[in-house]
TIZABA-541619 format. One record per residue: z, y, x of N, C-alpha, C in turn. Coordinates in steps of 0.2 Angstrom, whole numbers, padded with zeros to 4 digits, always signed. Layout:
REM TIZABA-541619
ZYXZYXZYX/...
END
This chain:
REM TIZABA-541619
+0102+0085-0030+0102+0078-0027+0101+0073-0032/+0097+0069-0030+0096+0063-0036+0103+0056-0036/+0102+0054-0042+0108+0051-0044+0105+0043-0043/+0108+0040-0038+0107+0033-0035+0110+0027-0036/+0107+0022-0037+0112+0017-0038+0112+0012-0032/+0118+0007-0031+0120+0005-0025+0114+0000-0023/+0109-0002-0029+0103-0007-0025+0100-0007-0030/+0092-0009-0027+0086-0006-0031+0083-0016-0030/+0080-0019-0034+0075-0023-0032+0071-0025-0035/+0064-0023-0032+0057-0021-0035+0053-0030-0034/+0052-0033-0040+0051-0039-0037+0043-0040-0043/+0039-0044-0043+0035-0047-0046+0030-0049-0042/+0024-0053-0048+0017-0052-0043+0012-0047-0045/+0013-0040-0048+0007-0035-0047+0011-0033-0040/+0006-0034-0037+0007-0032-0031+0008-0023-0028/+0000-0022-0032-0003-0014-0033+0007-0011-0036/+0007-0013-0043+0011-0007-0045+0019-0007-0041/+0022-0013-0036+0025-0012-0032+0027-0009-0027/+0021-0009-0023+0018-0005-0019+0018+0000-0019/+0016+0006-0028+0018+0010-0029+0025+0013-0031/+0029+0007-0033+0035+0009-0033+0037+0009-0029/+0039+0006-0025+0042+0005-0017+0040+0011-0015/+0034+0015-0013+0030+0023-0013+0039+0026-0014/+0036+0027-0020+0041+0031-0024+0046+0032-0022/+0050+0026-0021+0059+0025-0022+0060+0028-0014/+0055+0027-0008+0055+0029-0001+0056+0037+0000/+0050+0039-0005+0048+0047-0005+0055+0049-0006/+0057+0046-0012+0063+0052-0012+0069+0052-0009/+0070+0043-0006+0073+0044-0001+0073+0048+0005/+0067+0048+0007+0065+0053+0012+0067+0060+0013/+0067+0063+0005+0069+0071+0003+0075+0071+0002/+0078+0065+0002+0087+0067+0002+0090+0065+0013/+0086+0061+0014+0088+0060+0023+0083+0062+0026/+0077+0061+0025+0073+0064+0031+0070+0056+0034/+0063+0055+0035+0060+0048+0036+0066+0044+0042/+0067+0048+0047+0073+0046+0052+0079+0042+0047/+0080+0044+0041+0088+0040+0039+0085+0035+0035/+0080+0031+0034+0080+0025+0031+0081+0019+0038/+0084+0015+0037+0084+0010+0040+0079+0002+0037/+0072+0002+0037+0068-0003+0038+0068-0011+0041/+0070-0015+0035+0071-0021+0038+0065-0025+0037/+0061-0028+0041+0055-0032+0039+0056-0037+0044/+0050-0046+0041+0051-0048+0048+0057-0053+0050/+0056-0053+0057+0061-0058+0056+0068-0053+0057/+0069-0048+0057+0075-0042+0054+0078-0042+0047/+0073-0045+0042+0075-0046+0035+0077-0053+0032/+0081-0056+0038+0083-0064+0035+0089-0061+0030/+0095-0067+0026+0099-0062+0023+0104-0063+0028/+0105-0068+0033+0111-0065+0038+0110-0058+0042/+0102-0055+0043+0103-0049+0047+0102-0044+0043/+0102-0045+0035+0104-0039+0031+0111-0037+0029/+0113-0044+0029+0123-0043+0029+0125-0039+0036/+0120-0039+0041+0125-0037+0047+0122-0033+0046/+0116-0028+0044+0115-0022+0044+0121-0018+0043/+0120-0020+0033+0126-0017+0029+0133-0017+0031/+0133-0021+0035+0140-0021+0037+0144-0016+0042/+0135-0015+0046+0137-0011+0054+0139-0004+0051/+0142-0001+0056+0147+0004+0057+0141+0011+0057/+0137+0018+0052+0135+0023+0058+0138+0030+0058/+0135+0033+0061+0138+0038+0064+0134+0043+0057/+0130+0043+0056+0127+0048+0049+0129+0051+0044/+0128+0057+0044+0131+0059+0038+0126+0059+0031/+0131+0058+0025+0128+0057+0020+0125+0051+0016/+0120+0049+0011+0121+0045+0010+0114+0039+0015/+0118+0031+0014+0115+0029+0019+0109+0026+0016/+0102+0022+0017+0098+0019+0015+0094+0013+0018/+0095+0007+0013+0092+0002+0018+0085-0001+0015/+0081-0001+0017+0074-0006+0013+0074-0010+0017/+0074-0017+0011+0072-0023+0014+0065-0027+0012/+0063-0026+0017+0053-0031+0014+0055-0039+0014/+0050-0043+0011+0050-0050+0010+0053-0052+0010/+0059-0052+0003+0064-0055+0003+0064-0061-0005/+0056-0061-0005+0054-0067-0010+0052-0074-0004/+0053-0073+0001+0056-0078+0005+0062-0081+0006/+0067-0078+0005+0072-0082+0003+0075-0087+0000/+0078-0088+0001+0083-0096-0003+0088-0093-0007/+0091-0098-0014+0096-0096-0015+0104-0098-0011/+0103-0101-0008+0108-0104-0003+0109-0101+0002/+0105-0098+0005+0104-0092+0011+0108-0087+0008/+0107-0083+0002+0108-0076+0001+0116-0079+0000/+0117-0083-0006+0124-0085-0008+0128-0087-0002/+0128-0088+0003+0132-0089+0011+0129-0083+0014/+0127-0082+0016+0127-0077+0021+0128-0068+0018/+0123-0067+0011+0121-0060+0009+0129-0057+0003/+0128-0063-0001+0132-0060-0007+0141-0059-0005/+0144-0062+0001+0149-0057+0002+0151-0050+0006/+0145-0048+0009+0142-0041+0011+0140-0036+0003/+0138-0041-0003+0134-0036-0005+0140-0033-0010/+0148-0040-0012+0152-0038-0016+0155-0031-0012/+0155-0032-0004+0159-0026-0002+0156-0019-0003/+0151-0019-0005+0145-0013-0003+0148-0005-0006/+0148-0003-0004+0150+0006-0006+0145+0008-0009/+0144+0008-0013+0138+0011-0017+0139+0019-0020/+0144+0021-0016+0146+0029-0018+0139+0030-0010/+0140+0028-0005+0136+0031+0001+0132+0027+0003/+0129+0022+0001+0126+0016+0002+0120+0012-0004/+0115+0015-0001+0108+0012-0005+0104+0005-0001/+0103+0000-0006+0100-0005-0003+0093-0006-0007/+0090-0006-0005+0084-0009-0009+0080-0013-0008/+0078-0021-0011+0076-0027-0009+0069-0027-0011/+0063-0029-0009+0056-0029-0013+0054-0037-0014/+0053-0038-0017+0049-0046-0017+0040-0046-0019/+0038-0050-0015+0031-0048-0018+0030-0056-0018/+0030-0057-0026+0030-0063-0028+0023-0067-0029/+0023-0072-0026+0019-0077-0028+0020-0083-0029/+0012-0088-0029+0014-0095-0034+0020-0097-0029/+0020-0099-0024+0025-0102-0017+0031-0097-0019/+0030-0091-0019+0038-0088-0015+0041-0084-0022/+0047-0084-0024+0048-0080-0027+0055-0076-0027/+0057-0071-0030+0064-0069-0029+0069-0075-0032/+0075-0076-0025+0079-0080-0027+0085-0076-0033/+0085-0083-0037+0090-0081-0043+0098-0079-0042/+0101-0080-0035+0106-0077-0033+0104-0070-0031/+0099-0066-0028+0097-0060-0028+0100-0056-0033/+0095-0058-0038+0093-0055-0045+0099-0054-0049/+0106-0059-0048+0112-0058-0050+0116-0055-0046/+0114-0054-0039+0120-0049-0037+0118-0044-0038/+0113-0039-0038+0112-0034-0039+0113-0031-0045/+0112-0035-0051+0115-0035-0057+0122-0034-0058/+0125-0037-0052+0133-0036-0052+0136-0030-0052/+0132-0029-0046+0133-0021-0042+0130-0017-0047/+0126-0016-0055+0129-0010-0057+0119-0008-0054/+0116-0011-0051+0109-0009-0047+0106-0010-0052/+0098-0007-0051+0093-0008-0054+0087-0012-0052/+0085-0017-0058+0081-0022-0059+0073-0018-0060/+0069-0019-0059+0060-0018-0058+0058-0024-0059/+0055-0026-0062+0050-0035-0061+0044-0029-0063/+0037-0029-0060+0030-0028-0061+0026-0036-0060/+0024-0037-0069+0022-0043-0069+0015-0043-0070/+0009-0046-0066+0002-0045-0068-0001-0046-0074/-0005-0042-0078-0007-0044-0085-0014-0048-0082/-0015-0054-0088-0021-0055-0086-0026-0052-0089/-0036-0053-0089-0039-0051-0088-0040-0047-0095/-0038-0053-0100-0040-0052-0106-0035-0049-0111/-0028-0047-0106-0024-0041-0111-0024-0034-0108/-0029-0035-0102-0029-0026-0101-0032-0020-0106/-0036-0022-0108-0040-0020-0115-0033-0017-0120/-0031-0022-0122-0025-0020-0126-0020-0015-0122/-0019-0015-0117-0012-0013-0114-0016-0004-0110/-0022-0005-0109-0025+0001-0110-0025+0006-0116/-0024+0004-0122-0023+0008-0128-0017+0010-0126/-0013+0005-0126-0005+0006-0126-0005+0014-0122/-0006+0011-0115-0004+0015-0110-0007+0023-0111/-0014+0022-0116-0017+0028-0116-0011+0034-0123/-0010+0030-0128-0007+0030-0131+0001+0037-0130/+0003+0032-0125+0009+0033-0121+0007+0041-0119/-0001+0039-0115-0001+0049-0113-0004+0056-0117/-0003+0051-0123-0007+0056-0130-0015+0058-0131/-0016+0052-0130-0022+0052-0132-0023+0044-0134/-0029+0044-0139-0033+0038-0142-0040+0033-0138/-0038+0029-0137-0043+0024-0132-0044+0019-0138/-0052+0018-0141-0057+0013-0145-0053+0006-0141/-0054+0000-0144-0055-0005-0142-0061-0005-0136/-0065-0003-0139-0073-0002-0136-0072+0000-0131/-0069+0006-0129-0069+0011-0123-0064+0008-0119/-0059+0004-0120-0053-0001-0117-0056-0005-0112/-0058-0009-0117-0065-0014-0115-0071-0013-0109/-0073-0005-0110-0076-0003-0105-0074+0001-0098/-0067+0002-0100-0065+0006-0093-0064+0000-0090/-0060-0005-0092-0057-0012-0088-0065-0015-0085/-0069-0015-0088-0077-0016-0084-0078-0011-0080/-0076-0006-0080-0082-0002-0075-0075+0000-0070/-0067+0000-0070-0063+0001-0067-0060-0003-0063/-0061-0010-0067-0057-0014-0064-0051-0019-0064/-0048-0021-0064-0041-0026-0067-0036-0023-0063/-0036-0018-0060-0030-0017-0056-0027-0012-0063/-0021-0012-0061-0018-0008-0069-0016+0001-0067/-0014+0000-0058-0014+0007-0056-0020+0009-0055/-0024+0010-0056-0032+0012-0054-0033+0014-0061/-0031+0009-0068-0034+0011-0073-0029+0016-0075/-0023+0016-0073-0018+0022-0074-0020+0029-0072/-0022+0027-0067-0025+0036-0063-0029+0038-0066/-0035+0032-0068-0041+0035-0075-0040+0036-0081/-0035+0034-0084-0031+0037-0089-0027+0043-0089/-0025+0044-0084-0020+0049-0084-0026+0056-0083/-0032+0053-0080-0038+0060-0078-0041+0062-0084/-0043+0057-0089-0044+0057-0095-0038+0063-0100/-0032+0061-0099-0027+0062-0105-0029+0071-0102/-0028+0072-0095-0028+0080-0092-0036+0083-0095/-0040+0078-0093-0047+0081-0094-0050+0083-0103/-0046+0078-0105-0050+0079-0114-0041+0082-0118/-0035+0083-0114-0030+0085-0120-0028+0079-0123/-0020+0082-0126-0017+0078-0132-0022+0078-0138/-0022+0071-0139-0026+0070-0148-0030+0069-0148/-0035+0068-0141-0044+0067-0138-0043+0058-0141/-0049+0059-0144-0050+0053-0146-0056+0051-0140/-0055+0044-0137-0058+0043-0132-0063+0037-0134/-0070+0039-0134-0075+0032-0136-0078+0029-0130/-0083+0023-0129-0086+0021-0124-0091+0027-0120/-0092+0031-0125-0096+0036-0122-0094+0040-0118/-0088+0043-0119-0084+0046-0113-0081+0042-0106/-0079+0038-0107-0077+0033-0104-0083+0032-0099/-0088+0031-0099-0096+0031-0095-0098+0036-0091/-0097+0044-0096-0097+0047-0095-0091+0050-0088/-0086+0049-0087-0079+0052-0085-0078+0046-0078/-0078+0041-0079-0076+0040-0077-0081+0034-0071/-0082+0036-0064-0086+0034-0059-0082+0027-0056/-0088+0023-0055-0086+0017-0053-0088+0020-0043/-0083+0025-0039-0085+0026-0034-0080+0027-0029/-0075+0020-0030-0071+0017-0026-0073+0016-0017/-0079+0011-0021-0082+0008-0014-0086+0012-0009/-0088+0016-0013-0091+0024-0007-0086+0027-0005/-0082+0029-0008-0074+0031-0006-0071+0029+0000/-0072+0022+0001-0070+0020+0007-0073+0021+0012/-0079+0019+0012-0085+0020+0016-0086+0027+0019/-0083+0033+0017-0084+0038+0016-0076+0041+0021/-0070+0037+0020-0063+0038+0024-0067+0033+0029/-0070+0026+0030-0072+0026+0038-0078+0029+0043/-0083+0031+0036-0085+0037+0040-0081+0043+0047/-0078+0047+0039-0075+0051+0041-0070+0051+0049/-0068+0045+0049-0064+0041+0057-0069+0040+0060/-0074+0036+0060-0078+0035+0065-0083+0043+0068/-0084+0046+0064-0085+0051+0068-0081+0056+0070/-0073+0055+0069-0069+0060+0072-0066+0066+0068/-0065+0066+0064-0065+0070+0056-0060+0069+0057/-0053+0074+0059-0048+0071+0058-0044+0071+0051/-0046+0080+0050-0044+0082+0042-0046+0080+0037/-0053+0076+0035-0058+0072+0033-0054+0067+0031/-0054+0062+0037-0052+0055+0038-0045+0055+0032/-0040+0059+0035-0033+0059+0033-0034+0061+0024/-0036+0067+0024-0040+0070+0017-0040+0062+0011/-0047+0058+0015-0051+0054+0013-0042+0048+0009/-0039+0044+0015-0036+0038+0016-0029+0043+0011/-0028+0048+0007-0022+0049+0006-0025+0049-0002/-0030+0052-0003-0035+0052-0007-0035+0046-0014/-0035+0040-0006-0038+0033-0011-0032+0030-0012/-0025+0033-0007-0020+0030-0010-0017+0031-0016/-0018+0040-0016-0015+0043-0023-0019+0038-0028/-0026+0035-0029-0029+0032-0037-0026+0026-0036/-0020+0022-0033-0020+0017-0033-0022+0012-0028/-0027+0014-0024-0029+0008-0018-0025+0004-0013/-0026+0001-0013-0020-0004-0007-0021-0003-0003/-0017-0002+0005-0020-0001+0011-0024-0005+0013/-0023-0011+0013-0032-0015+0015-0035-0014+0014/-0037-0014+0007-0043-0013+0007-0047-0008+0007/-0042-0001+0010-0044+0005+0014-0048+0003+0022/-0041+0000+0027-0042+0000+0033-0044-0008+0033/-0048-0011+0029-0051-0019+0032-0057-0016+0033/-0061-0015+0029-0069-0011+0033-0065-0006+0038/-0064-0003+0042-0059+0002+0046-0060-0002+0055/-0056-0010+0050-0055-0013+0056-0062-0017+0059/-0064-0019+0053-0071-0021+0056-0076-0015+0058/-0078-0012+0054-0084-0007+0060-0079-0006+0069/-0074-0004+0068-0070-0003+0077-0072-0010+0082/-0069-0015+0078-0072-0021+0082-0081-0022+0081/-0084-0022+0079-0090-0021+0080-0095-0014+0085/-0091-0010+0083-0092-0005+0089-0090-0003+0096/-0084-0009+0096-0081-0009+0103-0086-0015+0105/-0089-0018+0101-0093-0024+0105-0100-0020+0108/-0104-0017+0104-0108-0011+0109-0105-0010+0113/-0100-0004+0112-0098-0002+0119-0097-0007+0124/-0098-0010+0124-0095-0015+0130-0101-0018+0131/-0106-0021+0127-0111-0024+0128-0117-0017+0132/-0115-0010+0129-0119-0005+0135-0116-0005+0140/-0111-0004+0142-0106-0003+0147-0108-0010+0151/-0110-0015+0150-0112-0020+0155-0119-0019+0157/-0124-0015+0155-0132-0013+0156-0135-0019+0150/-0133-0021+0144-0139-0022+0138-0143-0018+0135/-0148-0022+0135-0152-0014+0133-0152-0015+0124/-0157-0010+0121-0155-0010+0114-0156-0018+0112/-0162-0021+0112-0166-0026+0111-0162-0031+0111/-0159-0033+0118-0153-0038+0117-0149-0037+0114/-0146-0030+0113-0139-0030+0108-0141-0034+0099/-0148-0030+0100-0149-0033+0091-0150-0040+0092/-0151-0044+0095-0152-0051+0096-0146-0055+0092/-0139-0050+0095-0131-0051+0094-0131-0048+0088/-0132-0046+0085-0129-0041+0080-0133-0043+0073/-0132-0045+0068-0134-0045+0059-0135-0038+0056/-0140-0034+0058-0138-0027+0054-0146-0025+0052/-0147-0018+0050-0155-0015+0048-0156-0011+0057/-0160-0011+0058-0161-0006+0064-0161+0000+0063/-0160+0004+0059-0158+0011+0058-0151+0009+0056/-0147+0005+0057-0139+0003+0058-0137+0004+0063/-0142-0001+0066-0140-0003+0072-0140+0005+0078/-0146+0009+0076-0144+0014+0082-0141+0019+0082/-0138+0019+0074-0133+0024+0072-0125+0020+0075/-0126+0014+0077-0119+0011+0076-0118+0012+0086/-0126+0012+0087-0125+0013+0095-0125+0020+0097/-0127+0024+0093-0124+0031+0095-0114+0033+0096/-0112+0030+0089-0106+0029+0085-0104+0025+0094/-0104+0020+0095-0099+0019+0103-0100+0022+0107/-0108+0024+0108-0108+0029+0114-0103+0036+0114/-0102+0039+0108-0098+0043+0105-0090+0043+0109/-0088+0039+0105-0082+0035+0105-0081+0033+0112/-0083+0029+0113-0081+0024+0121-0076+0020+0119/-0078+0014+0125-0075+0006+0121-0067+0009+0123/-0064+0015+0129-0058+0015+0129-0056+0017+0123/-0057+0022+0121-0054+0023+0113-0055+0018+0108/-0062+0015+0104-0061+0010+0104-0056+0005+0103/-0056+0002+0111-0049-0004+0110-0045-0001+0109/-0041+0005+0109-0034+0007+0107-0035+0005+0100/-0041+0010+0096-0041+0008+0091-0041+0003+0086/-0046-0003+0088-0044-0011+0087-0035-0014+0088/-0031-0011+0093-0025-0015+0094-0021-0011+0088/-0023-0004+0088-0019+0000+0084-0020-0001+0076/-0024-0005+0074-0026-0008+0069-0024-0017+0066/-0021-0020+0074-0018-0025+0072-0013-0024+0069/-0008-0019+0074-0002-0017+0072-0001-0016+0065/-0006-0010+0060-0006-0009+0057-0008-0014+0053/-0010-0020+0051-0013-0024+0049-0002-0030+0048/-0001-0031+0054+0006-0033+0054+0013-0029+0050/+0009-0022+0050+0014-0017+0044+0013-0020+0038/+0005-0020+0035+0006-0020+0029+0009-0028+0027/+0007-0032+0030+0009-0039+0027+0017-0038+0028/+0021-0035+0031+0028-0034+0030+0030-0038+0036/+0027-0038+0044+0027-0040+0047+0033-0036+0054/+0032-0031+0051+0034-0026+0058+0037-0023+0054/+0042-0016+0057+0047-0013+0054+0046-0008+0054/+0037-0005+0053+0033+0001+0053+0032+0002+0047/+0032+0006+0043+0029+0009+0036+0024+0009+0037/+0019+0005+0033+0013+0005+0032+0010+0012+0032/+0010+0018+0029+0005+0021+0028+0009+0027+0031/+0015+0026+0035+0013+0030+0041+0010+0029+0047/+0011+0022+0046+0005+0018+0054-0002+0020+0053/-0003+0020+0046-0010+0021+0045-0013+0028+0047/-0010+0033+0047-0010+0039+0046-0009+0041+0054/-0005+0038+0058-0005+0036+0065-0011+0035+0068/-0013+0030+0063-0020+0026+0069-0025+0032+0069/-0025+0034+0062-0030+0038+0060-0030+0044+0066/-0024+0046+0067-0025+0052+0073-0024+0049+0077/-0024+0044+0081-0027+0042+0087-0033+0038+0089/-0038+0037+0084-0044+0040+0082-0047+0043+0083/-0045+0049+0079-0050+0055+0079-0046+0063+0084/-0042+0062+0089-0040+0064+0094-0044+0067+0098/
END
């Protein structure tokens, strides 16, 4: 059984390595209660008077408890200091886990009465802070460094161009690197070229494929895929959501008697798009379809931290109701 502290708060603005950690801190929670025993506050459920009555309320559960709170770089420090911090003095942190997230920006940030309760309580502090563009290079060495192996200035230089700025994506290809060349591979721009594919964006393309035609072990395959290197969920199901709503608009404009000619009159695309795209609704049908456009708002209201659905189990949801 893993060894827990009474509150966890994962705050900064890299958003991406956040998002992996919050991952993390969940999964294992899960393996100690079962997805059932976390209690998810997002929304308007996550002000700090309705996370004092959380913590406060009475359950019937055995073992230890778990609470995650989304959006709490919204808060005031006047709010948490009236309403949160004499709930959080009383906390049992022998059977009681809380974990806050903050996903900071210029406007919101974690309030500094937070940051000193948790610290009270004996909890642990996370800040993931964005590097900017021009210290990735440098922090690539570091990092490669770290997993025993040697990365040029050069080759730094060129993973961050052909990988990206995101720092979990340059991690995953550092860590494929450390496994693929060994401890003590000195790494140059030539390998780098070599090893490592700029084929994110087909990647995607490739998990909406895979749903639009109905692939369910595919699809799931595909979207768990791009989570493992890093990807954010949007930028998984944003093209997801667009080809559905675009495809429910055929279905619907056949289903009224348009013929092809008028559809492309309405439509921006190649005509070899276009008749693969009207095969695709014919396929499908606008009833499935619209489920899947609603089922993707929802999702869309998970991830912003809007609803008290786990983003990438809704995701993984929509996906089989989809391809059903």
């Amino acid at each position: 059984m893993a060894t827990w502290h009474p509150a966890y708060l994962l705050h900064g603005d890299d958003h991406d390595r956040l998002a992996e950690r919050r991952s993390r801190l969940r999964a294992a929670a899960e393996r100690e209660v079962g997805a059932e025993g976390i209690e998810h506050l997002a929304g308007d459920r996550a002000t700090p008077s309705a996370v004092a009555g959380e913590l406060a309320a009475m359950t019937l559960g055995l073992g230890r408890r778990f609470v995650l709170v989304d959006g709490v770089e919204r808060w005031k420090d006047d709010e948490v200091k009236a309403d949160l911090l004499p709930t959080l003095r009383g906390l049992d942190g022998a059977t009681t886990t809380v974990a806050f997230v903050a996903l900071e920006e210029k406007r919101h940030t974690t309030p500094k009465a937070l940051i000193a309760a948790v610290e009270k309580l004996g909890g642990q502090l996370v800040a993931e802070r964005a590097l900017k563009a021009r210290d990735l290079p440098r922090w690539a060495v570091g990092q490669a460094e770290r997993l025993g192996i040697e990365l040029s200035g050069s080759a730094a230089q060129a993973l961050v161009t052909q990988v990206g700025e995101r720092r979990v994506r340059l991690e995953r290809e550092l860590e494929k690197l450390a496994l693929e060349y060994g401890p003590g591979a000195r790494i140059s721009t030539a390998e780098i070229e070599g090893a490592v594919a700029d084929a994110s964006e087909r990647q995607v393309w490739d998990f909406v494929d895979a749903v639009m035609s109905r692939d369910r072990s595919g699809a799931v395959g595909a979207y768990l895929a791009l989570r493992a290197q890093g990807e954010v969920i949007f930028r998984i199901t944003s093209p997801l959501g667009s080809r559905l709503r675009t495809a429910l608009d055929i279905a619907r404009r056949l289903e009224a008697g348009e013929e092809r000619d008028a559809i492309a009159k309405g439509v921006r695309m190649a005509p070899w798009v276009l008749d693969r795209r009207i095969a695709e609704a014919q396929r499908i049908g606008s009833r499935t379809l619209a489920v899947g456009v609603d089922r993707m708002a929802a999702l869309e209201l998970a991830v912003r931290g809007d609803s008290p659905l786990d983003p990438d189990t809704e995701a993984v949801r929509v996906i089989g109701a989809l391809t059903a």
